[in-house]
C-alpha positions as CSV (number, residue, x, y, z in Angstrom):
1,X,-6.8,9.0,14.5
2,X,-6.9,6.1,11.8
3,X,-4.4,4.7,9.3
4,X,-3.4,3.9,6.4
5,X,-0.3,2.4,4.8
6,X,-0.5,2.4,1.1
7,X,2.1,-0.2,-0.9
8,X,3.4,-0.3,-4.0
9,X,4.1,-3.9,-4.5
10,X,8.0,-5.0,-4.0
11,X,10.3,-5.5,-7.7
12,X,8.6,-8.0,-10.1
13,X,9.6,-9.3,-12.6
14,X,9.3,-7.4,-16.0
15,X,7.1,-10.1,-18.0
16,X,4.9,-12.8,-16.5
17,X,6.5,-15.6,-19.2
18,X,3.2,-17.4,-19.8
19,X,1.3,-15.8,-17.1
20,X,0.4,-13.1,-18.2
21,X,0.4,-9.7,-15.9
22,X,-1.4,-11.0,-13.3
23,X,1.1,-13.7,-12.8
24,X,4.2,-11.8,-12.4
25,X,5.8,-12.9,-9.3
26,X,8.7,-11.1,-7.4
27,X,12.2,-11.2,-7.9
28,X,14.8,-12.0,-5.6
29,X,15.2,-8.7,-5.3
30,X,11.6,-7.8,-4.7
31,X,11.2,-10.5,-1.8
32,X,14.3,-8.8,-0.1
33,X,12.5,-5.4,-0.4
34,X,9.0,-7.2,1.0
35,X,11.1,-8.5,4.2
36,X,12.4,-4.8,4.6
37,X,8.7,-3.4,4.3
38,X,7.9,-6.0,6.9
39,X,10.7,-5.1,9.2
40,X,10.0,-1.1,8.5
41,X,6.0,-1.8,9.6
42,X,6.7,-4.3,12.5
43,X,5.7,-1.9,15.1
44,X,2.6,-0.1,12.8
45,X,0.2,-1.8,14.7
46,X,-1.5,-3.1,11.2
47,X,-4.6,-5.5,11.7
48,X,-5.6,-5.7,7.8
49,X,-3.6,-5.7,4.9
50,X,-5.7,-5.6,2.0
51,X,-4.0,-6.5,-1.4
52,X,-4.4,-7.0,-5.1
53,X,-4.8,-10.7,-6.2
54,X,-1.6,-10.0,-8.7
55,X,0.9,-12.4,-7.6
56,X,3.3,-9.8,-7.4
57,X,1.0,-8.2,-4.5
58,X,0.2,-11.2,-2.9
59,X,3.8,-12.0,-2.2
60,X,4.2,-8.5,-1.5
61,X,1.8,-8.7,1.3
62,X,2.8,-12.3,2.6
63,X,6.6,-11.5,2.5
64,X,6.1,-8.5,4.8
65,X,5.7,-11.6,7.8
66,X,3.2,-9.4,9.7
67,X,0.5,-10.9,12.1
68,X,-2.7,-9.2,10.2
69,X,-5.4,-10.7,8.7
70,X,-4.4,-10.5,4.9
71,X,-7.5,-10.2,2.4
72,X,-7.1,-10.6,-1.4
73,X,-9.4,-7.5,-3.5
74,X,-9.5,-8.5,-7.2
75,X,-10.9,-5.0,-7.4
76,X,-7.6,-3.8,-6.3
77,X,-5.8,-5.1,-9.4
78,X,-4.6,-2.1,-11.4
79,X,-7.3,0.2,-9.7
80,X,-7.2,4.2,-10.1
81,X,-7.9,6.2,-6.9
82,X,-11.4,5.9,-6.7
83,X,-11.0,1.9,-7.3
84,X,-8.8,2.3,-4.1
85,X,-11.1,4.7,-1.9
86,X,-13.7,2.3,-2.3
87,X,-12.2,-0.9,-1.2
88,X,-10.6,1.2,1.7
89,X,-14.2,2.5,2.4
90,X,-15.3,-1.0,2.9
91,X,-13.2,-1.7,6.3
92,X,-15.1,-1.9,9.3
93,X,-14.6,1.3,11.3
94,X,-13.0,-0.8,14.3
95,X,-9.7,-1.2,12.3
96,X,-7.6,0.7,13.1
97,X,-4.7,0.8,11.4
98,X,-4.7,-1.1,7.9
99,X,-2.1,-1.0,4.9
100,X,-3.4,-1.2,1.2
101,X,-0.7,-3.2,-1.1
102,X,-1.5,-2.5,-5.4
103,X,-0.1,-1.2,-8.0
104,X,1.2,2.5,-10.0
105,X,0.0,4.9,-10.7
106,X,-3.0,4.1,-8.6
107,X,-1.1,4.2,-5.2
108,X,1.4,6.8,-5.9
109,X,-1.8,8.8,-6.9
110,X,-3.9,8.3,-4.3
111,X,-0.7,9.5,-2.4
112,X,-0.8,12.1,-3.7
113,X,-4.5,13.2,-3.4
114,X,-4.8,12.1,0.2
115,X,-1.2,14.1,1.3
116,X,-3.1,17.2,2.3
117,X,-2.4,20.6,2.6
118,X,0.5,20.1,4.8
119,X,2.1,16.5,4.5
120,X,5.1,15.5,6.6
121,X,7.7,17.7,4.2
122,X,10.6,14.5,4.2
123,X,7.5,12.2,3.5
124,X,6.1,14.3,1.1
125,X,10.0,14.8,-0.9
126,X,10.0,11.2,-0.7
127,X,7.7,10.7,-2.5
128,X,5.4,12.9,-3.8
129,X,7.3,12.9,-7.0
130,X,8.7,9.6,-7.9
131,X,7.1,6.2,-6.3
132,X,9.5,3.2,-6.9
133,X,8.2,-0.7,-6.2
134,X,8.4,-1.4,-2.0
135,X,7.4,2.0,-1.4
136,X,5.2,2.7,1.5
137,X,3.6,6.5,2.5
138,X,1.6,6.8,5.8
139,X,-1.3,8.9,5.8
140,X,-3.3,9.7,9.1
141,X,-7.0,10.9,9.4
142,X,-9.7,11.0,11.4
143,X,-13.6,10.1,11.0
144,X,-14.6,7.1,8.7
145,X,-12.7,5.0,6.4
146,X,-15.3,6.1,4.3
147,X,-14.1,9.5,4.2
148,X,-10.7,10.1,5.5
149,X,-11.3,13.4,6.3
150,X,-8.4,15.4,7.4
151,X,-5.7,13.2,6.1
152,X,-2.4,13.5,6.2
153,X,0.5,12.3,4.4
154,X,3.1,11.9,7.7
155,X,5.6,9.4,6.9
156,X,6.9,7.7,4.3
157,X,9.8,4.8,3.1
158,X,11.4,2.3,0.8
159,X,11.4,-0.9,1.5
């Protein structure tokens, strides 16, 4: 059984002032909630967190403080769910365990589509409706990351 921890990137700020989008970092706020998310996945077992190169998502990923190798995805910057599924396709099948941090309403979406038929029920209340900034769902599977067949939404939290 694989997974996958999928990220919605901690509080930003609302406007980049000057940077633009891309360059909204987090706030105080948001770096507490990345900390949390770190604290919340200690024990995940996570070799590879792959995130988007928006500043809010890098510091995201680095505030977490977990020992994986972190890899910056331009492609992951504002991508919909098939954006996602294929960066996540990419990993090599010896990882394990790897968390995915980007952006709404990709990651609540993909969520969504990967929850299955019957997703962890206090998971799936947490989020399967609303998907505030620091959240993370867990979703297991087996076979590729290519394919994720089988998933399984089974756990899910707010950083």
């Amino acid at each position: 059984m694989k997974r996958l921890y999928l990220i919605r990137h901690a509080e930003a700020e609302f406007m980049g002032r000057g940077r633009g989008d891309h360059g909204r970092v987090l706030t105080d706020e948001g770096h507490a909630q990345a900390r949390h998310l770190g604290e919340l996945l200690a024990d995940a077992h996570i070799t590879v967190v792959l995130h988007s190169t928006a500043d809010r998502a890098t510091q995201t990923a680095q505030g977490m403080g977990l020992s994986a190798d972190l890899r910056p995805v331009e492609e992951l910057y504002n991508a919909g769910t098939m954006g996602l599924l294929s960066v996540v396709a990419d990993l090599e099948d010896a990882v394990e365990v790897a968390a995915l941090v980007a952006h709404a309403p990709g990651v609540p979406a993909l969520v969504d589509e990967l929850a299955g038929p019957d997703p962890d029920p206090h998971a799936a209340a947490s989020v399967l409706h609303h998907y505030p900034t620091a959240t993370v769902a867990g979703i297991e599977f087996s076979g590729s990351w290519a394919d994720l067949d089988g998933s399984r939404l089974f756990w899910a939290a707010r950083g």
